[in-house]
N, C-alpha and C positions, 0 to 999 in steps of 0.2 A: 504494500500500500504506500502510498507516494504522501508522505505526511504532508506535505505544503499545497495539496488540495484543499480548496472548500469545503464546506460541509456541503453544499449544493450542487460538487463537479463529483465529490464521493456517492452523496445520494444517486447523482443520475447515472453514473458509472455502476454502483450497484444495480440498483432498479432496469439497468438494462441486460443483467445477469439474471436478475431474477424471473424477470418476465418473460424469458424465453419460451417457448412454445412446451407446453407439459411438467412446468415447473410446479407452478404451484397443484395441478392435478395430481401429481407423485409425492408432493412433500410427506414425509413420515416423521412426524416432530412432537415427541411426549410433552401432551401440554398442552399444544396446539389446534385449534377444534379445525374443521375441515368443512367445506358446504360446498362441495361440485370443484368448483376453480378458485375459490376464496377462502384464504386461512383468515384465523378471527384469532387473535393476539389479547392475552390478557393485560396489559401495560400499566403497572401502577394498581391504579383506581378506576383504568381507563379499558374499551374493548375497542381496538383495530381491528378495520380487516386492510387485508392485503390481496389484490389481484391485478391481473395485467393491467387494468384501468386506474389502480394507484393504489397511497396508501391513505387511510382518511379514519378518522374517529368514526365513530359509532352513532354520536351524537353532535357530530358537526363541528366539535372543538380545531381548532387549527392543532396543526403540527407544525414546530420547526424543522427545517433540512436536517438538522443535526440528528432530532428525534428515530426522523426515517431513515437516514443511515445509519443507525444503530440498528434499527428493526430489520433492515434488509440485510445488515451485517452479521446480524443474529441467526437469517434462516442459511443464508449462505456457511454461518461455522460451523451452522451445531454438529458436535461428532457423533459419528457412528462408527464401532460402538459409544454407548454416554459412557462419560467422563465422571468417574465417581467421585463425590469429595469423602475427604477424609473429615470433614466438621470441624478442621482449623480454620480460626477467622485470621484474615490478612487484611493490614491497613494496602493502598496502591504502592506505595512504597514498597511492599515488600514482593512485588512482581518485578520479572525482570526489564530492564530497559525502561523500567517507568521514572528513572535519576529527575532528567529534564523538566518532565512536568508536573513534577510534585507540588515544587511552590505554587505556580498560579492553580493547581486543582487546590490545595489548602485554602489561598486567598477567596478562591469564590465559593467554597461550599465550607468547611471548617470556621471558618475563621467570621464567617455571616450569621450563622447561626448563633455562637457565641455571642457577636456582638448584638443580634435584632431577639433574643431570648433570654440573655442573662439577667435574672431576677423575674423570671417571666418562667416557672416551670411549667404549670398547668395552662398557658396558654398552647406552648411548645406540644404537651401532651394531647390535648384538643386537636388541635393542626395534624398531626400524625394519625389520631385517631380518624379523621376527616378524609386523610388519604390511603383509608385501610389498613393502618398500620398495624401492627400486633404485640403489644406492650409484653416483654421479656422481665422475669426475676432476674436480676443482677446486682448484684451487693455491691460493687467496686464502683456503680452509676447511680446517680440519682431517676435516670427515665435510660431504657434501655428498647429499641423500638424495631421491629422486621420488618421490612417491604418486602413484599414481591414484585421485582420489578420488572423479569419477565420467569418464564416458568425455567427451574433448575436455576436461575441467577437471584438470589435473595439480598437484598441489603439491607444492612442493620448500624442502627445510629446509637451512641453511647454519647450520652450526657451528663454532664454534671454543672449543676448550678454554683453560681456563684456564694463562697460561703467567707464574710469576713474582709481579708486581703487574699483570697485564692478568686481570681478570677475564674469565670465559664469556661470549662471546655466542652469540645464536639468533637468526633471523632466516626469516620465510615466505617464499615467493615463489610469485607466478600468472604466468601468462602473460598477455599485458597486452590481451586479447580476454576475460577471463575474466567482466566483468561483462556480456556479454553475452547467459552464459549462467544469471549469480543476483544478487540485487543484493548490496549491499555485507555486510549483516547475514548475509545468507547465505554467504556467502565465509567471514566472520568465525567462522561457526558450523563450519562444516569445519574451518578449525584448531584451534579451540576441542577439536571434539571429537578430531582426532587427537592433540593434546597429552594428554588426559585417560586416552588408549590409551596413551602412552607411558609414561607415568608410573604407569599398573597394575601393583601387586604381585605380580598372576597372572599376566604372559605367560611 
């Protein structure tokens, strides 16, 4: 993948992979629902479908470029056979070749959160709640939260409030198979975009 692509030159590069004649009719993708020529994407909080005629919400919601290269990057990885994890969480860091873009993925998901929720727990908990989240026991966090952000890739948020002079922290978590099913930029782009949900003045 040619990183200094667009998210718009990668979307249409993918999407003309995908749409090849009996792509989506063949797809075999646990998780994935099917209806003729149209696979239906669980996404977040959200139902895609994907067929030769594009990718579109369910419900009309727009989609960023970015979104849909992810989703089309996703049918194009997933392995066969699946890719087990082991139920170790990994921050992005700890994938390989992800050095470069660690900081700015910190600055726009990590580092927002803390700052637009610190002293704000039960807001932060609502908002998660709001996007299907699924609230985790964890003693080491104050709010400990699961997405599902597509099926086999789960992402989980660990929080702690501000206590004192300890500032907020945020922190992502994948399971540590998870590049196996997008690379790193795309991984990046799923918390990217679920921070951007969180932090909506409309939910």
């Amino acid at each position: 993948m040619n990183n200094s692509k667009s998210f718009e030159e990668k979307y249409n590069d993918y999407f003309s992979r995908v749409s090849k004649p009996g792509f989506f009719e063949k797809a075999q993708i646990p998780g994935v629902r099917r209806n003729n020529d149209t696979l239906i994407l669980d996404f977040f909080d959200r139902k895609v479908t994907c067929s030769s005629d594009g990718i579109r919400d369910n419900e009309g919601r727009s989609l960023t470029d970015a979104v849909k290269a992810v989703l089309c990057q996703y049918l194009l990885m997933f392995p066969d056979p699946l890719c087990e994890s082991s139920s170790r969480l990994v921050t992005l860091r700890e994938f390989s070749n992800s050095g470069p873009l660690f900081s700015s993925f910190t600055a726009n998901t990590g580092k927002i959160i803390e700052a637009t929720f610190s002293g704000s727990l039960e807001k932060l908990n609502n908002r998660c709640l709001a996007l299907d989240g699924t609230i985790m026991e964890n003693a080491s966090y104050d709010l400990s939260v699961r997405f599902r952000a597509l099926s086999r890739i789960p992402v989980i948020l660990n929080f702690n409030n501000k206590d004192g002079m300890m500032p907020a922290s945020a922190v992502y978590l994948f399971h540590d198979n998870a590049d196996k099913y997008l690379d790193i930029k795309s991984l990046a782009v799923l918390c990217t975009y679920l921070t951007g949900q969180l932090i909506r003045q409309d939910l």
